[in-house]
SEFI-574736 format. One record per residue (C-alpha): residue number from 0; residue in one letter; x, y, z. Coordinates in steps of 0.02 Angstrom, whole numbers, plus 32768, in hexadecimal, padded with zeros to 4 digits. Layout:
! residues N
    k  r  east  north    up
  NUM  A     X      Y     Z
...
//
This chain:
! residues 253
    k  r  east  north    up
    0  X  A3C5   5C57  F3BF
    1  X  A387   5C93  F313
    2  X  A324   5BEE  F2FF
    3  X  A2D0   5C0C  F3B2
    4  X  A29D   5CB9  F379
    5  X  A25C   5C8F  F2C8
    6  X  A1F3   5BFB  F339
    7  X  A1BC   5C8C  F39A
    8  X  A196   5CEC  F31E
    9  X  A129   5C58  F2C3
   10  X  A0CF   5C24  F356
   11  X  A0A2   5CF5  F369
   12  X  A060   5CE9  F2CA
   13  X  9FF9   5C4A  F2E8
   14  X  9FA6   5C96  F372
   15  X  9F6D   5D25  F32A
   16  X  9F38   5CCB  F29F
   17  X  9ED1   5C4C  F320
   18  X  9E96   5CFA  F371
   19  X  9E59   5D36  F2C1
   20  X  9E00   5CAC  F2A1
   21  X  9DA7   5C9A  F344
   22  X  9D5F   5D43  F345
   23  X  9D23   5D28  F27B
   24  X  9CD3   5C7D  F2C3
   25  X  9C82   5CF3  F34F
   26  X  9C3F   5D85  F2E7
   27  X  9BF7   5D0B  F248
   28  X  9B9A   5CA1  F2E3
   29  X  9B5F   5D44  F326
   30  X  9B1B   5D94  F29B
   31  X  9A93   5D52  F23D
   32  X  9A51   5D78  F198
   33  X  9993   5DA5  F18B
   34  X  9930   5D80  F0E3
   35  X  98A8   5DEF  F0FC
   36  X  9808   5DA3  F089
   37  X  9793   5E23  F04B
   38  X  9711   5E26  F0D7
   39  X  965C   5E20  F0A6
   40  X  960A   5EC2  F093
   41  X  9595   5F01  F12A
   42  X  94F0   5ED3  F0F8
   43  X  9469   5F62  F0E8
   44  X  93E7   5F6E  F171
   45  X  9337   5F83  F13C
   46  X  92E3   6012  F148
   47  X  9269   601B  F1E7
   48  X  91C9   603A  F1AA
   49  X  917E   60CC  F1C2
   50  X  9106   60D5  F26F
   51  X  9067   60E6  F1E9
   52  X  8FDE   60E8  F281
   53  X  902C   61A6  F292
   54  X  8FD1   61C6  F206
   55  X  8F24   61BF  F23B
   56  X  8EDA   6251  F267
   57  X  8F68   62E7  F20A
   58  X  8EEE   630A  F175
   59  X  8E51   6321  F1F7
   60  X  8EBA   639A  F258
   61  X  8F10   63FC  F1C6
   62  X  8E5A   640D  F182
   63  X  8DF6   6425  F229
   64  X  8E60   64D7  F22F
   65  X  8E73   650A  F16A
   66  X  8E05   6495  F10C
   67  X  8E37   6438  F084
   68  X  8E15   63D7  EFCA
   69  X  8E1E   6335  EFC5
   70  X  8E2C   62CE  EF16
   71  X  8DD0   623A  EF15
   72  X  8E33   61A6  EED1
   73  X  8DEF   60E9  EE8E
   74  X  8D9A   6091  EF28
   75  X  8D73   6138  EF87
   76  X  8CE0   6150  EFDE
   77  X  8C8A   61D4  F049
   78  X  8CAC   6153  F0DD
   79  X  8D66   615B  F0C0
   80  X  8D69   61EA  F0B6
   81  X  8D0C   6230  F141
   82  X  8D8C   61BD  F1A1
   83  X  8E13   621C  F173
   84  X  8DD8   62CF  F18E
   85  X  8D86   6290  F221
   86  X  8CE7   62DB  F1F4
   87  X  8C34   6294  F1D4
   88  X  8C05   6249  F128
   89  X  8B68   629F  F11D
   90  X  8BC0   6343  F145
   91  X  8C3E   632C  F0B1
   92  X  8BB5   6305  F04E
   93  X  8B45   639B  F082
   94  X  8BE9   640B  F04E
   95  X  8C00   63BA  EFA7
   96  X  8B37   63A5  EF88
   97  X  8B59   62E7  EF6C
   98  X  8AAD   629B  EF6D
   99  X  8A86   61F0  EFAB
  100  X  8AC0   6171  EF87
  101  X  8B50   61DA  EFA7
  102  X  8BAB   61A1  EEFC
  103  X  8C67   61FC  EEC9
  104  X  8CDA   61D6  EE42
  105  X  8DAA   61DF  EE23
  106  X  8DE9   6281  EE1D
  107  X  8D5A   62DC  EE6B
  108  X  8D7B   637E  EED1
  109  X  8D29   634F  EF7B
  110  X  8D38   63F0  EFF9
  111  X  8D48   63F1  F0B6
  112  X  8D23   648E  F118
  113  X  8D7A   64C7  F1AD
  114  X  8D31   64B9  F262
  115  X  8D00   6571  F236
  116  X  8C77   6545  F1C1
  117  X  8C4D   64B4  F21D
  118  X  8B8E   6495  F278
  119  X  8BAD   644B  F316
  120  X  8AF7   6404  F345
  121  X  8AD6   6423  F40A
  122  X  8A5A   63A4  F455
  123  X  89ED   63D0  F4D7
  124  X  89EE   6335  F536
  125  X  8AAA   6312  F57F
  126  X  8A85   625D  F595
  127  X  8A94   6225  F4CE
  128  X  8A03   618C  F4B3
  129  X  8A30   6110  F42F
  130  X  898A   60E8  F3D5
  131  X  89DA   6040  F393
  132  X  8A35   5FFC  F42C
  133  X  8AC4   5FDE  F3F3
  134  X  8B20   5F56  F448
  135  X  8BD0   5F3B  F42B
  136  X  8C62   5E9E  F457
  137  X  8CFD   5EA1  F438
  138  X  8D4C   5EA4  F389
  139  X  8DF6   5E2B  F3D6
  140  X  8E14   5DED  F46F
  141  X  8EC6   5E2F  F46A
  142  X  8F45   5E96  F4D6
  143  X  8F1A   5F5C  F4B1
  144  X  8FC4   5F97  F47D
  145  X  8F94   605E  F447
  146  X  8F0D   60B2  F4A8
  147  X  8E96   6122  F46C
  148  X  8EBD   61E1  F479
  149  X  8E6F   627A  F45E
  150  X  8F02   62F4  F451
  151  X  8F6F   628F  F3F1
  152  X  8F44   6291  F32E
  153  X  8FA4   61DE  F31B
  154  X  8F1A   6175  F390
  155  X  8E84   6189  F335
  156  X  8E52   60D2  F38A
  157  X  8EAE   605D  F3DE
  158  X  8F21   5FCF  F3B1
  159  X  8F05   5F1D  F3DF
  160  X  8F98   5E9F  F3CF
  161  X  8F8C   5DEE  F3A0
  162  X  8FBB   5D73  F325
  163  X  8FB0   5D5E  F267
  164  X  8F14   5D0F  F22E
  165  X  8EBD   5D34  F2EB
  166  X  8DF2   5D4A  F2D7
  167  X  8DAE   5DEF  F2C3
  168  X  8CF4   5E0B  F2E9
  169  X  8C79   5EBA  F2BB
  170  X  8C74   5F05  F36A
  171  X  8BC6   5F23  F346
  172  X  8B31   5EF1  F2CD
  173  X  8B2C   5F64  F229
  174  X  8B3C   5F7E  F167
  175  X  8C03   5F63  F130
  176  X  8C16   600E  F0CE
  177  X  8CD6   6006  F089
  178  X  8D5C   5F74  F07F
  179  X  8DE2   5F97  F02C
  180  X  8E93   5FEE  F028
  181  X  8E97   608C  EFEF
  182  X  8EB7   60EB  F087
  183  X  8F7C   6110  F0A6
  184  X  8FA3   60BA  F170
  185  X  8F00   6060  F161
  186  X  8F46   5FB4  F10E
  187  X  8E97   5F3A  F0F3
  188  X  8E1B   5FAF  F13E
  189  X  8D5C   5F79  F157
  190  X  8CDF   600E  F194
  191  X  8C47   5FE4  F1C1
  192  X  8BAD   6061  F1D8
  193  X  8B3A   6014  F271
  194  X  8AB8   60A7  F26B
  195  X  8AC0   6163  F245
  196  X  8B29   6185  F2E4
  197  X  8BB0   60F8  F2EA
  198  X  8C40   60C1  F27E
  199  X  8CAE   6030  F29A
  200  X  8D6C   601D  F242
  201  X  8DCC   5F91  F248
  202  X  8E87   5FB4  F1EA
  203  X  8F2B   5F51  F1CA
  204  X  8EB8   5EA4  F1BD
  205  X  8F11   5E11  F151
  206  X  8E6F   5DD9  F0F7
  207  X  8DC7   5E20  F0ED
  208  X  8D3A   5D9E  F0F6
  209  X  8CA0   5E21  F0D5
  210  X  8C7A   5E7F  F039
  211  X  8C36   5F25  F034
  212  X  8B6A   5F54  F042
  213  X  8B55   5EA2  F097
  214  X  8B15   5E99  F13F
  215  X  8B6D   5E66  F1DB
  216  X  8B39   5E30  F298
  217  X  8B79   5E49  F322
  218  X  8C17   5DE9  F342
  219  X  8C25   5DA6  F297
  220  X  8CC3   5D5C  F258
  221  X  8CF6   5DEC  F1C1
  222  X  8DC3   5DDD  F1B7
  223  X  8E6A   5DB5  F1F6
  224  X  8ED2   5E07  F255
  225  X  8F7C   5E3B  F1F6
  226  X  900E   5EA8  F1DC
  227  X  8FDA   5EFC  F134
  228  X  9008   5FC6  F144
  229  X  9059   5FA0  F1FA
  230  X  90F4   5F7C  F257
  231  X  90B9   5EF4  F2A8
  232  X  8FFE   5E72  F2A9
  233  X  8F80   5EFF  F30D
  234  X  8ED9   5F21  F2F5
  235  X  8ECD   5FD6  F2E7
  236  X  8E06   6003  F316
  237  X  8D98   6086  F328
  238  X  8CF1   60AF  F340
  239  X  8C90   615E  F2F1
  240  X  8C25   61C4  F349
  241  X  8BC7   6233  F2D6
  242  X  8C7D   6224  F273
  243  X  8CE1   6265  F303
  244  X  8D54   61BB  F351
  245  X  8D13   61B0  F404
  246  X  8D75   6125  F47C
  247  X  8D33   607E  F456
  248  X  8D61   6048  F502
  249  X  8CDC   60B6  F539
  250  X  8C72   602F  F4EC
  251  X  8CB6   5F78  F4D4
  252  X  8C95   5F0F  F560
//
């Protein structure tokens, strides 16, 4: 009888030994060990460029209601200028008695009076007659993107969308007055004067193909379109009316 209880006793001991085992065997195959590799580090995002056609348009409004000093800088002239304050040339140059050929140098003190102390000319016949007859096309056949606005200081023009490299034709015949880049939200800029009345710009171009004092015709090839100074390939154009930016839709075909 004490054998049969010490065989007992062993095959107790067996089983619980079996049972320990079997619930190690479960546990190790439910747990799993995790080597956690150093993960790559979240890449840094690039900063959105800022919306730079929101420029055009602040100085002229700042100085339209205190006036201002502006201090000219290599590749200035009174054309870029006048596009910034949104003012005529010849007005700029009557406050700063700048003779023709309307010549200014780096670090000269160029003024620009307040609407307060501004002439506004009143013409006696409503219906305005354009002694040269202007005739204008299109500068790009592209999709408008930006419309032109009078109350809102960032559409001085309008934006036309296309493709790097796309033609881009002078809306009008006339004398190409500034090419550069020198004006901040302007990228590759080409002005061109087509009489004493009318302005044309032409900003954010790739390549200009015309150089400055030579004469253009109407529809002549005189860049590319590009990206430089913008968030995207536009056009950004605008035509001057006595230096204020009138719609050009008002008079592209």
């Amino acid at each position: 009888m004490l054998n049969t209880l010490n065989d007992m006793q062993t095959d107790d001991r067996l089983k619980f030994k079996f049972l320990v085992f079997i619930l190690f065997f479960i546990l190790c195959s439910c747990t799993r060990i995790y080597n956690h590799s150093e993960k790559n580090p979240i890449p840094k995002k690039e900063p959105i460029k800022d919306r730079v056609y929101f420029t055009y348009g602040l100085k002229s409004k700042e100085a339209e209601e205190s006036g201002g000093i502006y201090i000219v800088k290599k590749g200035d002239s009174l054309y870029t200028i006048s596009l910034l304050y949104d003012v005529n040339y010849k007005s700029i140059a009557k406050w700063n008695n700048i003779k023709k050929p309307y010549k200014i140098t780096p670090g000269q003190k160029i003024v620009i009076k307040s609407k307060q102390f501004r002439k506004q000319k009143v013409s006696k016949n409503k219906k305005y007659k354009f002694s040269s007859n202007l005739k204008w096309v299109r500068p790009h056949n592209g999709k408008i993107s930006k419309e032109f606005s009078y109350s809102d200081i960032g559409k001085k023009g309008i934006d036309i969308t296309g493709d790097i490299g796309d033609d881009i034709y002078s809306a009008s015949e006339g004398v190409v007055v500034y090419t550069g880049n020198g004006i901040k939200g302007y990228g590759n800029l080409i002005i061109i004067k087509h009489n004493e009345t009318f302005l044309s710009a032409y900003a954010h171009t790739n390549k200009i193909l015309v150089k400055e004092d030579s004469k253009v015709a109407k529809g002549q090839l005189i860049a590319k379109l590009g990206d430089s100074d913008s968030i995207k390939p536009i056009l950004h154009f605008q035509i001057r009316k006595n230096g204020k930016s009138v719609d050009p839709e008002n008079y592209l075909p």
